[in-house]
C-alpha positions as a Markdown table, in Angstrom:
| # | Residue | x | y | z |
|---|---|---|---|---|
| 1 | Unk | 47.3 | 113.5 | 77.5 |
| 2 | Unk | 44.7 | 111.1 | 79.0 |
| 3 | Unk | 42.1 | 113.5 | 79.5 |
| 4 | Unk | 43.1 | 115.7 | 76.4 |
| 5 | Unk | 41.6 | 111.9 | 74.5 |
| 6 | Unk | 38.7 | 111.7 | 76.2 |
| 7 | Unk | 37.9 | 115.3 | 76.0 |
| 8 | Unk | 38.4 | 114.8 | 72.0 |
| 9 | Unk | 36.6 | 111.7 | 71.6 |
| 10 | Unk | 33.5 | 113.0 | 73.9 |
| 11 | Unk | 33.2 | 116.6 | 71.6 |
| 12 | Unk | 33.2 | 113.8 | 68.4 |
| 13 | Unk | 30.8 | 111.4 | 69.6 |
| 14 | Unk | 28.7 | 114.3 | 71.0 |
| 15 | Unk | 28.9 | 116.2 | 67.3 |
| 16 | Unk | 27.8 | 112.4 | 65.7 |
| 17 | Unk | 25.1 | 112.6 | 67.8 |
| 18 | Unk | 23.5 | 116.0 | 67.7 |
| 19 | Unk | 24.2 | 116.0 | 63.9 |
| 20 | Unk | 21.9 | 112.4 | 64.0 |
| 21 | Unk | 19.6 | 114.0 | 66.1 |
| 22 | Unk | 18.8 | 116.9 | 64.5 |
| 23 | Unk | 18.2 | 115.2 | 61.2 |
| 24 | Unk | 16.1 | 112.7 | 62.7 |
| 25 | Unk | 14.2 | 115.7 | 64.3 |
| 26 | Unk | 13.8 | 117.3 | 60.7 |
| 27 | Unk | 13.0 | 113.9 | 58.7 |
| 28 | Unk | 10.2 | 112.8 | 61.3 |
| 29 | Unk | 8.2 | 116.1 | 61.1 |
| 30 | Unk | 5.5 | 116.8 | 59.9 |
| 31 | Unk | 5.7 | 117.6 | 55.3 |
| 32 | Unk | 8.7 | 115.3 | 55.4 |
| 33 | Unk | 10.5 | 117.0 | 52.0 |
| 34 | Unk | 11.2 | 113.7 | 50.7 |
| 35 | Unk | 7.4 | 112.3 | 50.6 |
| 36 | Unk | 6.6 | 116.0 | 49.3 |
| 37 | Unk | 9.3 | 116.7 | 46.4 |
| 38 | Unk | 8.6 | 113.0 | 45.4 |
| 39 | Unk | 4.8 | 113.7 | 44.9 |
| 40 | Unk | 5.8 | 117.3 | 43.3 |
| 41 | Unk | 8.1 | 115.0 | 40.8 |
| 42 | Unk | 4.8 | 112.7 | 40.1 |
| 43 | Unk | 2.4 | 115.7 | 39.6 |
| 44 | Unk | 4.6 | 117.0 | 37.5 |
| 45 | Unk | 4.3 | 113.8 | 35.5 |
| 46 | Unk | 7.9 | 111.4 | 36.2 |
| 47 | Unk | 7.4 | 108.0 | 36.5 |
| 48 | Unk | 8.1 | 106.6 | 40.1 |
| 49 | Unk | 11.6 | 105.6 | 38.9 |
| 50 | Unk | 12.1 | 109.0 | 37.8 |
| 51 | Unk | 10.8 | 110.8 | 40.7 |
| 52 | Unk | 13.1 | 108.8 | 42.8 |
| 53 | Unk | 15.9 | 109.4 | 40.8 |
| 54 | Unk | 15.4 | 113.8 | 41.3 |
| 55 | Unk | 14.8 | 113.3 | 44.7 |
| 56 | Unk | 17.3 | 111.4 | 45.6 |
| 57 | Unk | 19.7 | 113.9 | 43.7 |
| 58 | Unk | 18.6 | 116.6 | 45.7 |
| 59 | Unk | 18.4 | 115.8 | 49.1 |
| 60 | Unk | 19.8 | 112.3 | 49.0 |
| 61 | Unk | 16.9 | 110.3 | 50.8 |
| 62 | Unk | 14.0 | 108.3 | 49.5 |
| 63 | Unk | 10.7 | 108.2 | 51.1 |
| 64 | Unk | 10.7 | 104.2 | 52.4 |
| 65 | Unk | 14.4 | 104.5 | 53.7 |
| 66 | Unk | 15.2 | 103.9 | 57.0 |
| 67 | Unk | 15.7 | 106.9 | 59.5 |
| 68 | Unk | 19.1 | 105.1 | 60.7 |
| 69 | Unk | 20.2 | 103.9 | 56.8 |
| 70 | Unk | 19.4 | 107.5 | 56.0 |
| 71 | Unk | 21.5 | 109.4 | 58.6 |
| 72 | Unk | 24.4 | 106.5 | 57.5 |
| 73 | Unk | 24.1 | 108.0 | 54.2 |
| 74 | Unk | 24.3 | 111.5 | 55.4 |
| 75 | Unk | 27.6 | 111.2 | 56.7 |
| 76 | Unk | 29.0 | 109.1 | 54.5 |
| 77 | Unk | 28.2 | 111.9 | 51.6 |
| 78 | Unk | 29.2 | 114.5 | 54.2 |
| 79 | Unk | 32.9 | 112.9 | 54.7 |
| 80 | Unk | 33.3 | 113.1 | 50.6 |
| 81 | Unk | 31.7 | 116.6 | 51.0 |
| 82 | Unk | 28.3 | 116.2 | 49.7 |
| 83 | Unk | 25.3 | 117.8 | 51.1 |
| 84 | Unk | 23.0 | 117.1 | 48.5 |
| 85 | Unk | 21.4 | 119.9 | 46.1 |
| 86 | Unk | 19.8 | 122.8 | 47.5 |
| 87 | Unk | 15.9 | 122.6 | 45.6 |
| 88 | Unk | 15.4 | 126.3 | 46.7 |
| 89 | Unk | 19.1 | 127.7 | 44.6 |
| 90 | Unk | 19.6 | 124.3 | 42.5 |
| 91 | Unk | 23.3 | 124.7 | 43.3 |
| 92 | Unk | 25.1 | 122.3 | 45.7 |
| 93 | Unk | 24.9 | 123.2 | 49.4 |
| 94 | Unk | 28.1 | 122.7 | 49.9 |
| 95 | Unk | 29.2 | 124.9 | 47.1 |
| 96 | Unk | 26.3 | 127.4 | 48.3 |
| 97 | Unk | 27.8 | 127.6 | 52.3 |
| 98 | Unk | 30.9 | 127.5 | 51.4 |
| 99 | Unk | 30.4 | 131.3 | 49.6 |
| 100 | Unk | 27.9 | 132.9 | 52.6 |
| 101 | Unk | 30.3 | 131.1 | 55.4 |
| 102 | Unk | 33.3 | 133.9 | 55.5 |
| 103 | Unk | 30.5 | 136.4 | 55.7 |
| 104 | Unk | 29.1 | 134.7 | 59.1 |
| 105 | Unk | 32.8 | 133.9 | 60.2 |
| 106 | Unk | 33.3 | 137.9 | 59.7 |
| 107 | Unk | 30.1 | 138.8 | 61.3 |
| 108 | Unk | 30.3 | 136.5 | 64.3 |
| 109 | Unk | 34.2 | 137.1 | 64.9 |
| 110 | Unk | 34.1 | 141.0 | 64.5 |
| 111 | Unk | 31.0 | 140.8 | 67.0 |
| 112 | Unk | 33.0 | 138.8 | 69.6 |
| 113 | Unk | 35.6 | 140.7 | 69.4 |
| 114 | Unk | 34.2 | 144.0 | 70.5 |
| 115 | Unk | 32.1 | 142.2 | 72.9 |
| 116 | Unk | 35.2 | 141.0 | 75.0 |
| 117 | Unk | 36.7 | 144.4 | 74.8 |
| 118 | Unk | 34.0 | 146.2 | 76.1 |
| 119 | Unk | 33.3 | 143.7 | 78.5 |
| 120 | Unk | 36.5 | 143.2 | 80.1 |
| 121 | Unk | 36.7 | 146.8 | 80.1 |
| 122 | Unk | 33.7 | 147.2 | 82.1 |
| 123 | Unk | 34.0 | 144.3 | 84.2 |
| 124 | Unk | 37.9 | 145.7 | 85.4 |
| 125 | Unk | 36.0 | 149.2 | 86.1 |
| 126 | Unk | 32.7 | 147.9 | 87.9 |
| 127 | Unk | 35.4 | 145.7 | 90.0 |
| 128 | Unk | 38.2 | 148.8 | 90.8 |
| 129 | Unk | 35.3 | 151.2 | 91.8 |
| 130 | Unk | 33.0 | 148.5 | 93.1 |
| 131 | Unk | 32.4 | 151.2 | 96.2 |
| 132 | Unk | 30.8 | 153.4 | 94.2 |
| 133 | Unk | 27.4 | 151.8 | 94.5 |
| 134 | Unk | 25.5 | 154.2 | 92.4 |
| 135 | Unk | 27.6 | 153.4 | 89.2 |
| 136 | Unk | 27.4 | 149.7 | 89.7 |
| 137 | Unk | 23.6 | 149.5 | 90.1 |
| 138 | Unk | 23.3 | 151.5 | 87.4 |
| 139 | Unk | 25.0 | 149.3 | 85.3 |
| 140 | Unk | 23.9 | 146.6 | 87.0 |
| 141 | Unk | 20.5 | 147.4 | 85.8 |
| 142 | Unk | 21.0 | 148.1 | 82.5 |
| 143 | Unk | 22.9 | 144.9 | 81.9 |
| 144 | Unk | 20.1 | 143.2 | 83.0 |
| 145 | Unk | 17.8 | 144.5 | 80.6 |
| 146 | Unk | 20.2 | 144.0 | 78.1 |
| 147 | Unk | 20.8 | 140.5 | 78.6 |
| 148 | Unk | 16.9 | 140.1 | 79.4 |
| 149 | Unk | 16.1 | 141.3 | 75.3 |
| 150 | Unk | 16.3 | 138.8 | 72.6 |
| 151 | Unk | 18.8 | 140.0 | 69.7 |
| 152 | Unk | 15.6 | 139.2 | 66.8 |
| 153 | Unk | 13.8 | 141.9 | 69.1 |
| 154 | Unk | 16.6 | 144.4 | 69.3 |
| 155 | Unk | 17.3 | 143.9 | 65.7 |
| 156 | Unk | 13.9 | 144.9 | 64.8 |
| 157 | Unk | 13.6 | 148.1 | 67.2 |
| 158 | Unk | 17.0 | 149.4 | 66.1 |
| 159 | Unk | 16.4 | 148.4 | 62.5 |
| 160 | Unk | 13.0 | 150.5 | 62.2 |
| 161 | Unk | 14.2 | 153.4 | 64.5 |
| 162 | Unk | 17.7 | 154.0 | 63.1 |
| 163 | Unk | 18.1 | 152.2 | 60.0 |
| 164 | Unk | 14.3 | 153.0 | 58.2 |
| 165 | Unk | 13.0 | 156.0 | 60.0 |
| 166 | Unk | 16.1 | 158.2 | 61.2 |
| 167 | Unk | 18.6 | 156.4 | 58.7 |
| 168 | Unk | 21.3 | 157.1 | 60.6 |
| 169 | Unk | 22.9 | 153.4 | 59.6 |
| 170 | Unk | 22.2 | 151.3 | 56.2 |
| 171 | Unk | 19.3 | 149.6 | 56.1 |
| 172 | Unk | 20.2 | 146.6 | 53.8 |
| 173 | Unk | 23.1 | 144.9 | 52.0 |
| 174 | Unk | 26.6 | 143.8 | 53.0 |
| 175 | Unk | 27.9 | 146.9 | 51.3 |
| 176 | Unk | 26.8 | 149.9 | 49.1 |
| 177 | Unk | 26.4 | 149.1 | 45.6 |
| 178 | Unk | 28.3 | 151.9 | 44.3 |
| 179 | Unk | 31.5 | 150.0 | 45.2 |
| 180 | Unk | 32.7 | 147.1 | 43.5 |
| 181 | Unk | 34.0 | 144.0 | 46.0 |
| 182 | Unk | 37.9 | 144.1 | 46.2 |
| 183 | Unk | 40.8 | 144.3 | 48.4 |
| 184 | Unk | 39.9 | 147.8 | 48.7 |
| 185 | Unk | 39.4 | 150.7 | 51.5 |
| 186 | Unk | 36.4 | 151.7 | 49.7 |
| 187 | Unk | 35.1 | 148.0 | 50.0 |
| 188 | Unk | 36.1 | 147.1 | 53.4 |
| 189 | Unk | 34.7 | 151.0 | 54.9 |
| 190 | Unk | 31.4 | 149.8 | 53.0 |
| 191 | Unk | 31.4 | 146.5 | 54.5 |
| 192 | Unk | 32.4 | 147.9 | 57.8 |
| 193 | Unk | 29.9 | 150.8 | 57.8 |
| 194 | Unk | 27.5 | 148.7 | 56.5 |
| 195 | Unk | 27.8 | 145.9 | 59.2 |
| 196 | Unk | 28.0 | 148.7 | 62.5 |
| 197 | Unk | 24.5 | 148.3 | 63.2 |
| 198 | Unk | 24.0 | 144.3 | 62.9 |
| 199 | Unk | 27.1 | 144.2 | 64.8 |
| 200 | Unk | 25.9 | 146.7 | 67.4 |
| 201 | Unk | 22.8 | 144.5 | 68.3 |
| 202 | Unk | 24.9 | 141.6 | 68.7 |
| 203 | Unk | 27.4 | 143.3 | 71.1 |
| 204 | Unk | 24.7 | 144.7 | 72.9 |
| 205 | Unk | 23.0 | 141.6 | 73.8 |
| 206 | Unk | 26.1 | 139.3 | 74.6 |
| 207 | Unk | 28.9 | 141.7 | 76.7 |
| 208 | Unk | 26.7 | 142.1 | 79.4 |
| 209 | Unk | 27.7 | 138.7 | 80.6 |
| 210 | Unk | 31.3 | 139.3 | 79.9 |
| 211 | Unk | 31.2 | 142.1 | 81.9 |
| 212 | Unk | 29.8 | 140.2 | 84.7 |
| 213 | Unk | 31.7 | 137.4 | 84.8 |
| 214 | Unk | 35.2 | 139.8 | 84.2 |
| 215 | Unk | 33.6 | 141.8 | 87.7 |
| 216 | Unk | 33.4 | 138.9 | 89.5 |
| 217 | Unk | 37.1 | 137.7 | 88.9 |
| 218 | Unk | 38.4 | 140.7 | 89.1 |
| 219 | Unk | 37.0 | 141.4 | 92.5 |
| 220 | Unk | 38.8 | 138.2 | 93.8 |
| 221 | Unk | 42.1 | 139.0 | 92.7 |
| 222 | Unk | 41.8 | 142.7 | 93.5 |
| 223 | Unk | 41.6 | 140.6 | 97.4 |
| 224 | Unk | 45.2 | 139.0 | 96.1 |
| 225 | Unk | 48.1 | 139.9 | 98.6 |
| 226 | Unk | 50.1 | 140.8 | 95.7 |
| 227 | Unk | 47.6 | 143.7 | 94.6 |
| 228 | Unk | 47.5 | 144.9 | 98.0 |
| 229 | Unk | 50.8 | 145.1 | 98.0 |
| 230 | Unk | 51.2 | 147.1 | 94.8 |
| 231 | Unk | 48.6 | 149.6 | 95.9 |
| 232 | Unk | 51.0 | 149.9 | 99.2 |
| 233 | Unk | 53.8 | 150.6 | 96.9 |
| 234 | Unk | 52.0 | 153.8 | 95.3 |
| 235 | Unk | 51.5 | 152.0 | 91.2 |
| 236 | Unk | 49.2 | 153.8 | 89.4 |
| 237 | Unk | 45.4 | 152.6 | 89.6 |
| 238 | Unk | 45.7 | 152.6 | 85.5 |
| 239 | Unk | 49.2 | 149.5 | 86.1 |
| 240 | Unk | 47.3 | 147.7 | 88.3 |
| 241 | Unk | 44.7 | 147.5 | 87.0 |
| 242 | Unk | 46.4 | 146.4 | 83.3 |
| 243 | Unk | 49.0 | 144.7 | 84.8 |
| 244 | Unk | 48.1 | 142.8 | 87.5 |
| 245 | Unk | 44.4 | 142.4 | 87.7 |
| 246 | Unk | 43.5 | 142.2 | 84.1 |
| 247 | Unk | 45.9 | 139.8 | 83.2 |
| 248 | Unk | 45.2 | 137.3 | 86.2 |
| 249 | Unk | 41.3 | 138.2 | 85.5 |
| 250 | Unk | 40.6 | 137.3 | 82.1 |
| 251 | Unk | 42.6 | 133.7 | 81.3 |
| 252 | Unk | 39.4 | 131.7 | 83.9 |
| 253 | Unk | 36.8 | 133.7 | 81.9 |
| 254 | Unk | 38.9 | 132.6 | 78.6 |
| 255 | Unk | 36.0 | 129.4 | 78.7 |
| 256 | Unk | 33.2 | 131.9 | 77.8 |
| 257 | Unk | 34.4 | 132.3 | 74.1 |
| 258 | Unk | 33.4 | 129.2 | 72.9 |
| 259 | Unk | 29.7 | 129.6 | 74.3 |
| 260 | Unk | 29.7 | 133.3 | 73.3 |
| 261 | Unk | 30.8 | 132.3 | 70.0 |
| 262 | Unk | 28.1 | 130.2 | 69.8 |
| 263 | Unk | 25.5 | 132.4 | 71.2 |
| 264 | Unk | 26.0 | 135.0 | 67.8 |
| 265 | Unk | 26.2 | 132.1 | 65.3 |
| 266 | Unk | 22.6 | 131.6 | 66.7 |
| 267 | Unk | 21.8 | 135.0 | 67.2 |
| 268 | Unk | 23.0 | 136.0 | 63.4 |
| 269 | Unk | 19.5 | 133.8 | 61.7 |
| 270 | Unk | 17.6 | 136.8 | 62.8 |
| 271 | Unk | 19.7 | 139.6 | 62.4 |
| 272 | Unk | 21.6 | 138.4 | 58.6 |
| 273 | Unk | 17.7 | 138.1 | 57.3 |
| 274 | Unk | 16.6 | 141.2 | 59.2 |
| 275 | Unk | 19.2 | 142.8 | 57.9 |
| 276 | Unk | 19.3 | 140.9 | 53.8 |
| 277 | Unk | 23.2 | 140.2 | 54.9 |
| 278 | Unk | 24.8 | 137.3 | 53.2 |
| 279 | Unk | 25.5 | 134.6 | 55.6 |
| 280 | Unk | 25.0 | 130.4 | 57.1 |
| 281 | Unk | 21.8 | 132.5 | 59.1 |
| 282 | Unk | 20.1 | 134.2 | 56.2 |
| 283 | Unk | 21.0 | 130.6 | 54.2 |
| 284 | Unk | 18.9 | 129.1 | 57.2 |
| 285 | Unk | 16.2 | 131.2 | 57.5 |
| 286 | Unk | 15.4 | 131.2 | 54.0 |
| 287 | Unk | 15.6 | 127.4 | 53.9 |
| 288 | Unk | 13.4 | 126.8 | 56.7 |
| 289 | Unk | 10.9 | 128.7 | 55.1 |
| 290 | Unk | 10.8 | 127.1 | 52.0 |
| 291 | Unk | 11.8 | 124.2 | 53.4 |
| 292 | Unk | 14.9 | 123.5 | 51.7 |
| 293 | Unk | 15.3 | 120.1 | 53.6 |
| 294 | Unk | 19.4 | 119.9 | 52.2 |
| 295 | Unk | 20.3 | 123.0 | 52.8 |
| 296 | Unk | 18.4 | 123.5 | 56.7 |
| 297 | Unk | 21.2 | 120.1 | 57.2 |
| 298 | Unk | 23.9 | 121.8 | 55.7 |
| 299 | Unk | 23.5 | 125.2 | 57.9 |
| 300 | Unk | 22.6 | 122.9 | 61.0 |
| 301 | Unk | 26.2 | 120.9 | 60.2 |
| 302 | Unk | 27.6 | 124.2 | 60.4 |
| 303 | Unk | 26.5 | 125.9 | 63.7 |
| 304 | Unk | 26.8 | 122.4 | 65.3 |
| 305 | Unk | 30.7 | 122.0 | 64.7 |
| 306 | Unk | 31.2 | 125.1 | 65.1 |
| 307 | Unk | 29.5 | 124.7 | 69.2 |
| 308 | Unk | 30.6 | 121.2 | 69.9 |
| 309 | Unk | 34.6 | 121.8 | 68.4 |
| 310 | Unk | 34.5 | 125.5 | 69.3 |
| 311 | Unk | 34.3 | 124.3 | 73.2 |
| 312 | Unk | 36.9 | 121.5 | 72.5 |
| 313 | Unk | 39.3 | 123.7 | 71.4 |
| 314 | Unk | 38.8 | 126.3 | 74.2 |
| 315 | Unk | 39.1 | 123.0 | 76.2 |
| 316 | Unk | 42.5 | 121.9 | 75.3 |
| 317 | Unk | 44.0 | 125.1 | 74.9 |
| 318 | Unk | 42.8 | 126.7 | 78.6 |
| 319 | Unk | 46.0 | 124.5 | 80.0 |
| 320 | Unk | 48.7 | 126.3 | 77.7 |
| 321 | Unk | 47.2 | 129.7 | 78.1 |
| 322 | Unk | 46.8 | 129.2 | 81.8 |
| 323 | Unk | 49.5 | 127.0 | 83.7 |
| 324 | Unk | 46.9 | 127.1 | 86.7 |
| 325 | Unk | 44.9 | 125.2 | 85.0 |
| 326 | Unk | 47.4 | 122.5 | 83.9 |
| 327 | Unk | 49.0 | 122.4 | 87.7 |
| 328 | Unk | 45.2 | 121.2 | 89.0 |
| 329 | Unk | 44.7 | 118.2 | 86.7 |
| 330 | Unk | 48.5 | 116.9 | 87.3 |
| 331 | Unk | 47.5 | 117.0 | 91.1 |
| 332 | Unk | 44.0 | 115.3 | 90.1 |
């Protein structure tokens, strides 16, 4: 229980401070937003007073504040739920995030959940035929370029090839606009169909390391007495390998998800705006580049929880899911 509490408390401290950071980072640069949408205000012919008044309404800071008394303030308007105005959408950012979030939750999750299917897939057959040496080099290979290409680059290759010039997937757009959004099959095939190639770039550049990493742990307990054994007996290849090397493969790997996880949160600021899908990454993109100083916070908050408490949680539940795990720290 000791080390569950410290475990929590480290992932919170660590979230204060890369939350602290990053907005010290942002305020310090160079055009800080404040200084700029308070001389906008004054060319635009508000008093000082006045000017000061707008900008602290939209992003909550004044010019002569403090970079510590301003990152107090952040979090004590981000505990009531206030992340100041967006100045590119004039609409709260909380209000704003909280519609394009289930889009990236959607986006991400689908993605991560094809990428640890075909990775453990892959990984349990590179590790069963691992004699074959022309099929794993092959593979080898081409998860190496894979992993080598950045998702914004493979987002634009695909994007021109297949989705401009051959149009074999959509080019734009969450869904088609001859469906209305419901609870409907029409609506979710659109959404689906719609999402294949974004999602297909994503999976491409992430289950390469799944794979790897499933290979390597399956190769180790394919050396297990007990999977000797059951290869003595005559099972099936297909048994073992679902039964007794999968199983006992995948729960040390279960660690990756978290960073994966992470890794397409990231990886979605290129492809959403590629792409003109609703989402925290085209929210981020588009404020960077107008420099929407409230809502570039409110998108960072976002991807920061969800990296710091994604790992806590992967952390604190890797004992229950694997009793391995849990037997090691009692001995520690």
């Amino acid at each position: 229980m000791k080390r569950y509490v410290k475990r929590t408390i480290y992932s919170v401290v660590a979230w204060f401070l890369a939350i602290a950071f990053t907005f010290m980072v942002i305020r310090l640069s160079p055009g800080d937003p404040a200084t700029l949408l308070f001389s906008t205000f004054r060319a635009q012919g508000y008093s000082i007073e006045d000017a000061k008044v707008l900008v602290q309404m939209y992003i909550g800071v004044l010019p002569e504040e403090p970079v510590w008394y301003s990152i107090l303030k952040l979090f004590a308007n981000m505990f009531r739920g206030d992340l100041g105005m967006s100045i590119n959408w004039r609409i709260p950012v909380a209000k704003l995030i909280g519609i394009m979030l289930p889009w990236s939750i959607f986006y991400a999750g689908w993605s991560l959940t094809w990428t640890i299917i075909i990775g453990v897939i892959l990984g349990l057959v590179m590790a069963y035929y691992r004699n074959i040496t022309i099929l794993n080099t092959t593979l080898r290979a081409v998860f190496s370029v894979l992993r080598a290409i950045p998702a914004w680059l493979l987002a634009v290759i695909l994007h021109i090839y297949l989705a401009i010039g051959y149009r074999v997937f959509p080019a734009s757009g969450a869904y088609s606009g001859a469906v209305q959004p419901a609870l409907s099959l029409s609506f979710i095939g659109s959404v689906l169909w719609h999402y294949s190639l974004p999602v297909i770039i994503l999976v491409l550049t992430s289950f390469p390391g799944w794979a790897l990493g499933m290979m390597a742990m399956a190769v180790s307990v394919l050396h297990q007495e007990y999977v000797v054994y059951a290869k003595a007996r005559g099972i099936s290849s297909r048994r073992i390998l679902t039964s007794y090397v999968a199983k006992n493969s995948i729960l040390p790997i279960y660690t990756q998800i978290a960073p994966t996880l992470a890794t397409l949160l990231v990886s979605t600021v290129w492809v959403e705006s590629r792409f003109v899908l609703p989402g925290v990454g085209s929210l981020l993109a588009t404020a960077i580049s107008v420099r929407d100083y409230p809502l570039m916070i409110g998108c960072y908050i976002v991807v920061i929880t969800a990296i710091v408490f994604g790992n806590l949680l992967t952390d604190l539940t890797y004992g229950f899911i694997d009793p391995r795990a849990r037997i090691g720290e009692e001995e520690v």
